[in-house]
C-alpha positions as CSV (number, residue, x, y, z in Angstrom):
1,X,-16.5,-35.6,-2.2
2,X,-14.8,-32.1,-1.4
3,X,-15.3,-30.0,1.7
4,X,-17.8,-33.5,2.9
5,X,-18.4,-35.1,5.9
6,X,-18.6,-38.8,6.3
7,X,-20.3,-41.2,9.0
8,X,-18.0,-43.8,10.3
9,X,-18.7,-45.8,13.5
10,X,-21.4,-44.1,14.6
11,X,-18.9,-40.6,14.5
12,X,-18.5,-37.6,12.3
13,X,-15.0,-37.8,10.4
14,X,-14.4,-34.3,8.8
15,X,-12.4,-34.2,5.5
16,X,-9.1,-31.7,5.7
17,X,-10.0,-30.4,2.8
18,X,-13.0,-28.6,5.0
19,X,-13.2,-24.4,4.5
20,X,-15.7,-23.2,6.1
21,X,-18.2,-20.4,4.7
22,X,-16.1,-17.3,4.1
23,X,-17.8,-14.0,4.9
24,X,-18.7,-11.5,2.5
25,X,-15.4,-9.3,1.9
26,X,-13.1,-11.3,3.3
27,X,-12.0,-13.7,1.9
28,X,-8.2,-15.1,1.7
29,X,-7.5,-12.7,-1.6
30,X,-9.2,-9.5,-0.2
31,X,-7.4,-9.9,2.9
32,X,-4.1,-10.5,1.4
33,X,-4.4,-7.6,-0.8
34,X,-5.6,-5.4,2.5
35,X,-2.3,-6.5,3.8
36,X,-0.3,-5.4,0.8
37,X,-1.7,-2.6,0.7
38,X,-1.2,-1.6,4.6
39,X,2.4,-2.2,4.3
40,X,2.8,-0.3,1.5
41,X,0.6,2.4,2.8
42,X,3.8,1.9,5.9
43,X,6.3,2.4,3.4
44,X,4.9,5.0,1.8
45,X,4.1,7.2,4.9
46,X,6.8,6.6,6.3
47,X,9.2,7.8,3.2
48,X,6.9,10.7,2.8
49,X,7.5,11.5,6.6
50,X,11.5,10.9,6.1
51,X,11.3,13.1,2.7
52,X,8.6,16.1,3.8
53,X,8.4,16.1,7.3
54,X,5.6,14.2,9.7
55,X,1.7,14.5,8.4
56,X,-0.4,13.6,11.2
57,X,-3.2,13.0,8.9
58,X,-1.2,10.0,6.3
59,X,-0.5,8.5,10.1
60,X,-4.0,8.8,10.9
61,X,-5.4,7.0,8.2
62,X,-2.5,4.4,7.9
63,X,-3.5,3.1,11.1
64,X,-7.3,3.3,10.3
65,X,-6.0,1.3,7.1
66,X,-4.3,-1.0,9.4
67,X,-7.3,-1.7,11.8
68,X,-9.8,-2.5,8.8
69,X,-6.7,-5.2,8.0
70,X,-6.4,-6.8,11.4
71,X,-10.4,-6.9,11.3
72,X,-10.8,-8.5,8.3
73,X,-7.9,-10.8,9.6
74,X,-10.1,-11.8,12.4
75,X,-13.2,-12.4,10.8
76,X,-12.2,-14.7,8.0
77,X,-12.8,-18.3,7.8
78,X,-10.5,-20.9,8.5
């Protein structure tokens, strides 16, 4: 039985196959695509800044980009 606990000896034994209950939004494939899009968001601010000159703003919202990563990072099950 998958993701099941089983009594044994009077103890709980925990499959490894255990998830959790992810949260709504992040899950391991939204949080993997947040992190490919983050760095390419950081590749392609940072050739725009190397090309154009610095935009405050693209650095602005990479790191707002960034931050919604790291907290879907931290919120989702293991």
């Amino acid at each position: 039985m998958q993701g099941a606990s089983r009594r044994i000896g009077g103890t709980m034994e925990g499959t490894d196959d255990e998830k959790g209950v992810a949260m709504p939004g992040s899950t391991d494939s939204s949080t993997k695509t947040m992190g490919v899009l983050t760095v390419g968001g950081l590749v392609v601010v940072t050739a725009y800044t190397a090309v154009l000159g610095s935009n405050g703003w693209l650095w602005f919202g990479w790191v707002v980009l960034g931050l919604i990563t790291l907290g879907m990072v931290a919120t989702r099950s293991t």
